[in-house]
C-alpha positions in Angstrom: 139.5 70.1 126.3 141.4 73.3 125.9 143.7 71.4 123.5 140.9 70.2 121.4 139.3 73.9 121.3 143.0 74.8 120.6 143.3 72.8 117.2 142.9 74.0 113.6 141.3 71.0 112.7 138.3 70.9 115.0 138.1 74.7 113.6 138.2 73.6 110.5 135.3 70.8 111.3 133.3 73.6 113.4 133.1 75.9 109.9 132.1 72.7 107.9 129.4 72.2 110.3 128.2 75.9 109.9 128.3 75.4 106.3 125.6 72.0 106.4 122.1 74.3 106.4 123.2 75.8 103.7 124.6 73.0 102.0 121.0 71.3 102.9 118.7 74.1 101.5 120.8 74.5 98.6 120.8 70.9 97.1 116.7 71.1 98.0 116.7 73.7 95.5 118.4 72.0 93.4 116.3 69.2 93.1 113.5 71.3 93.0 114.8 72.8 90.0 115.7 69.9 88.5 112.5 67.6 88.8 110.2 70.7 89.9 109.2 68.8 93.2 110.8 68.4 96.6 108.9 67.9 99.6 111.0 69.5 102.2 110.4 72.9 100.5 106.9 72.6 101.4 104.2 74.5 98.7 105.6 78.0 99.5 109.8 77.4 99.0 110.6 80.5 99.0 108.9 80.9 102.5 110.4 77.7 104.1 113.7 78.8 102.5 112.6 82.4 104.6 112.1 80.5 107.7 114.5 78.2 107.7 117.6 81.0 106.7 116.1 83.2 110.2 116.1 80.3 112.6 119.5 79.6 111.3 120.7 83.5 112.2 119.1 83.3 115.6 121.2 80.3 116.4 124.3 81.7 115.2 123.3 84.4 117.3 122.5 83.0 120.6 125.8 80.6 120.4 127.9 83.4 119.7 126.3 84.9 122.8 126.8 81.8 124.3 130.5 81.8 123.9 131.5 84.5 126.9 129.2 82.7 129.9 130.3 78.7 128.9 134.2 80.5 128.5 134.1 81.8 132.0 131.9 78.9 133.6 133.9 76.6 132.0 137.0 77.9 132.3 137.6 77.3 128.5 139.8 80.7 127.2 140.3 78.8 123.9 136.3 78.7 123.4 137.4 82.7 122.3 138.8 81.8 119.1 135.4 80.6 117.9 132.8 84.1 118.7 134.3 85.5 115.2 133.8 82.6 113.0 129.8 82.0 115.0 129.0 85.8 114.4 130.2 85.7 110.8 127.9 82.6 110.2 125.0 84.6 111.7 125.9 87.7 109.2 126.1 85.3 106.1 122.4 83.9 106.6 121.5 86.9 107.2 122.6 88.0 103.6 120.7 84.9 102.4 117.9 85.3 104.1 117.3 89.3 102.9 118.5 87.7 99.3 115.8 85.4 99.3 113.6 88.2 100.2 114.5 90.9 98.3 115.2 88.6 95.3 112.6 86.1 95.2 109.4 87.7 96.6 110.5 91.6 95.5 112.0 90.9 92.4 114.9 93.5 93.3 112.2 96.1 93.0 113.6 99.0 96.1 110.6 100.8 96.3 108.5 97.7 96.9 110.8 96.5 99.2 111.2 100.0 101.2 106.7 100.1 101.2 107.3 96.5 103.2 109.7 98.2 105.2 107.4 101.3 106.3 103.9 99.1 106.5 104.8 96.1 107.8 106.6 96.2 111.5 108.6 92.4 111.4 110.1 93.5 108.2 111.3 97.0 110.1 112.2 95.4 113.2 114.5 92.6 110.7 115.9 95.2 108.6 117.0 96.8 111.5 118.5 93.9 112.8 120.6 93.2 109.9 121.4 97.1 109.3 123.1 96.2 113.0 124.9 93.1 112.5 126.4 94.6 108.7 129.1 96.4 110.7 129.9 93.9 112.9 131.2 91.6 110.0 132.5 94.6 108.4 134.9 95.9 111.9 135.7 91.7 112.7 138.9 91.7 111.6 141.9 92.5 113.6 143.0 95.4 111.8 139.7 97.2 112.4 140.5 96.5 116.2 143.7 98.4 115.7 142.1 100.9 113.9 139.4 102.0 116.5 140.8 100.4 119.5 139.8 98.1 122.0 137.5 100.4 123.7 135.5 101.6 121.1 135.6 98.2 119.2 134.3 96.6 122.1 131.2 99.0 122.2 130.3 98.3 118.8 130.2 95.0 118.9 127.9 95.0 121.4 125.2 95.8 118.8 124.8 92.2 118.8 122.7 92.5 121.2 120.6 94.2 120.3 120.4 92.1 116.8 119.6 89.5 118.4 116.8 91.1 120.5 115.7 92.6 117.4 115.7 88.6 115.7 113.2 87.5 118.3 110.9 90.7 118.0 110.6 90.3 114.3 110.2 86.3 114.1 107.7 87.0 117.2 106.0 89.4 115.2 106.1 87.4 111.7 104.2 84.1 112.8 101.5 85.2 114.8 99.7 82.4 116.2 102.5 79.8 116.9 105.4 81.7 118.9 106.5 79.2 120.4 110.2 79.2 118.5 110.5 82.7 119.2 109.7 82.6 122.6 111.9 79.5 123.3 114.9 81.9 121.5 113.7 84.9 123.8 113.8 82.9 127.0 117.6 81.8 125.9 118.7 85.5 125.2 117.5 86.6 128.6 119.4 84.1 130.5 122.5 84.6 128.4 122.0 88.5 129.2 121.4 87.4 132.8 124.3 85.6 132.8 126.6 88.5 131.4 124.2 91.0 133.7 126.0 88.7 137.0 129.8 88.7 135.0 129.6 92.7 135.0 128.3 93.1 138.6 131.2 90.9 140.1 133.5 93.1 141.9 136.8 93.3 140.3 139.9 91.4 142.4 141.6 93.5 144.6 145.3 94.2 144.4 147.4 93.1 147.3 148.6 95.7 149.0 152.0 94.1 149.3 154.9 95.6 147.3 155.8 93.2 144.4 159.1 91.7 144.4 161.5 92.6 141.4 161.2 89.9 139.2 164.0 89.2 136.1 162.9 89.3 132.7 162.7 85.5 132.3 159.9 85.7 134.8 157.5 88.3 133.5 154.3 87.3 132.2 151.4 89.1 130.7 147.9 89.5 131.6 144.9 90.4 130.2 
């Protein structure tokens, strides 16, 4: 397994994956433009196109979540390499998503848009949520890690948390009488928080007391 997870081509098939939903909702619109009817769009499109751009962010969300409990469970270190490209996914939906939004149904008009924002709470609670995952895709790169350093990178990115959180509360909040998607991606944050709760209450190893032997350079390793 590690070998598979290790290759640039099941990378590279992972990101095509990714890149299906919006391949999918982009051809519907296409036809719809086309021949002004397509049936997957429903009446509303630019509400499906809404919906269907959200449950696509919490996903991305909740794998990327994911990634830390099925690596240490697993015991699948290369299952690492993937958290970036998952979290990126989840940012670039979320761009499409607030696009669709701000574009179709507000006509870029801001101070329309910022009246949603103060009157109706799912469109603060969302806003939010994307205002928290923007510098997350910003700070992704290596070099910001440099820049800030582990540390503080580390506490940043765990924002995503609460974007996610945030993702349930607003999709909770927007449908109203059916919740039964965002409870379903409620119940799976709170056991992946669970899970990560039990990771940070393990007691850390204990060094043994023995003194180490000296060890030549060809034998050094390094650790995490």
């Amino acid at each position: 397994m590690g070998k598979v997870l290790s290759s640039r081509w099941t990378k590279a098939a992972v990101f095509v994956l990714c890149l299906v939903p919006l391949g999918l909702i982009g051809y519907r619109v296409l036809v719809l433009a086309q021949t002004g009817y397509e049936p997957h769009l429903t009446a509303n499109p630019i509400e499906y196109i809404t919906h269907f751009t959200g449950d696509w962010i919490m996903r991305f969300l909740l794998i990327c979540l994911a990634i830390t409990p099925l690596r240490k469970l697993g015991n699948q270190p290369k299952l690492a390499r993937y958290r970036r490209m998952f979290g990126l996914f989840a940012f670039a939906y979320s761009c499409v998503h607030f696009t669709t939004w701000f574009w179709f149904d507000k006509s870029f008009n801001v101070s329309d848009m910022w009246a949603d924002i103060e009157k109706r709470r799912y469109i603060t609670v969302g806003m939010a949520g994307f205002l928290m995952i923007l510098p997350l895709a910003i700070t992704s790169t290596a070099g910001w890690v440099r820049r800030m350093g582990f540390v503080k990178w580390q506490r940043l990115h765990r924002l995503i948390y609460f974007a996610a959180l945030a993702g349930v509360i607003h999709y909770y909040w927007l449908v109203k009488s059916d919740v039964r998607l965002p409870l379903m991606y409620g119940a799976i944050l709170g056991i992946l928080m669970l899970c990560r709760a039990a990771f940070w209450l393990e007691p850390a190893p204990q060094k043994s007391a023995a003194r180490p032997r000296a060890t030549t350079p060809s034998t050094v390793t390094l650790r995490d």
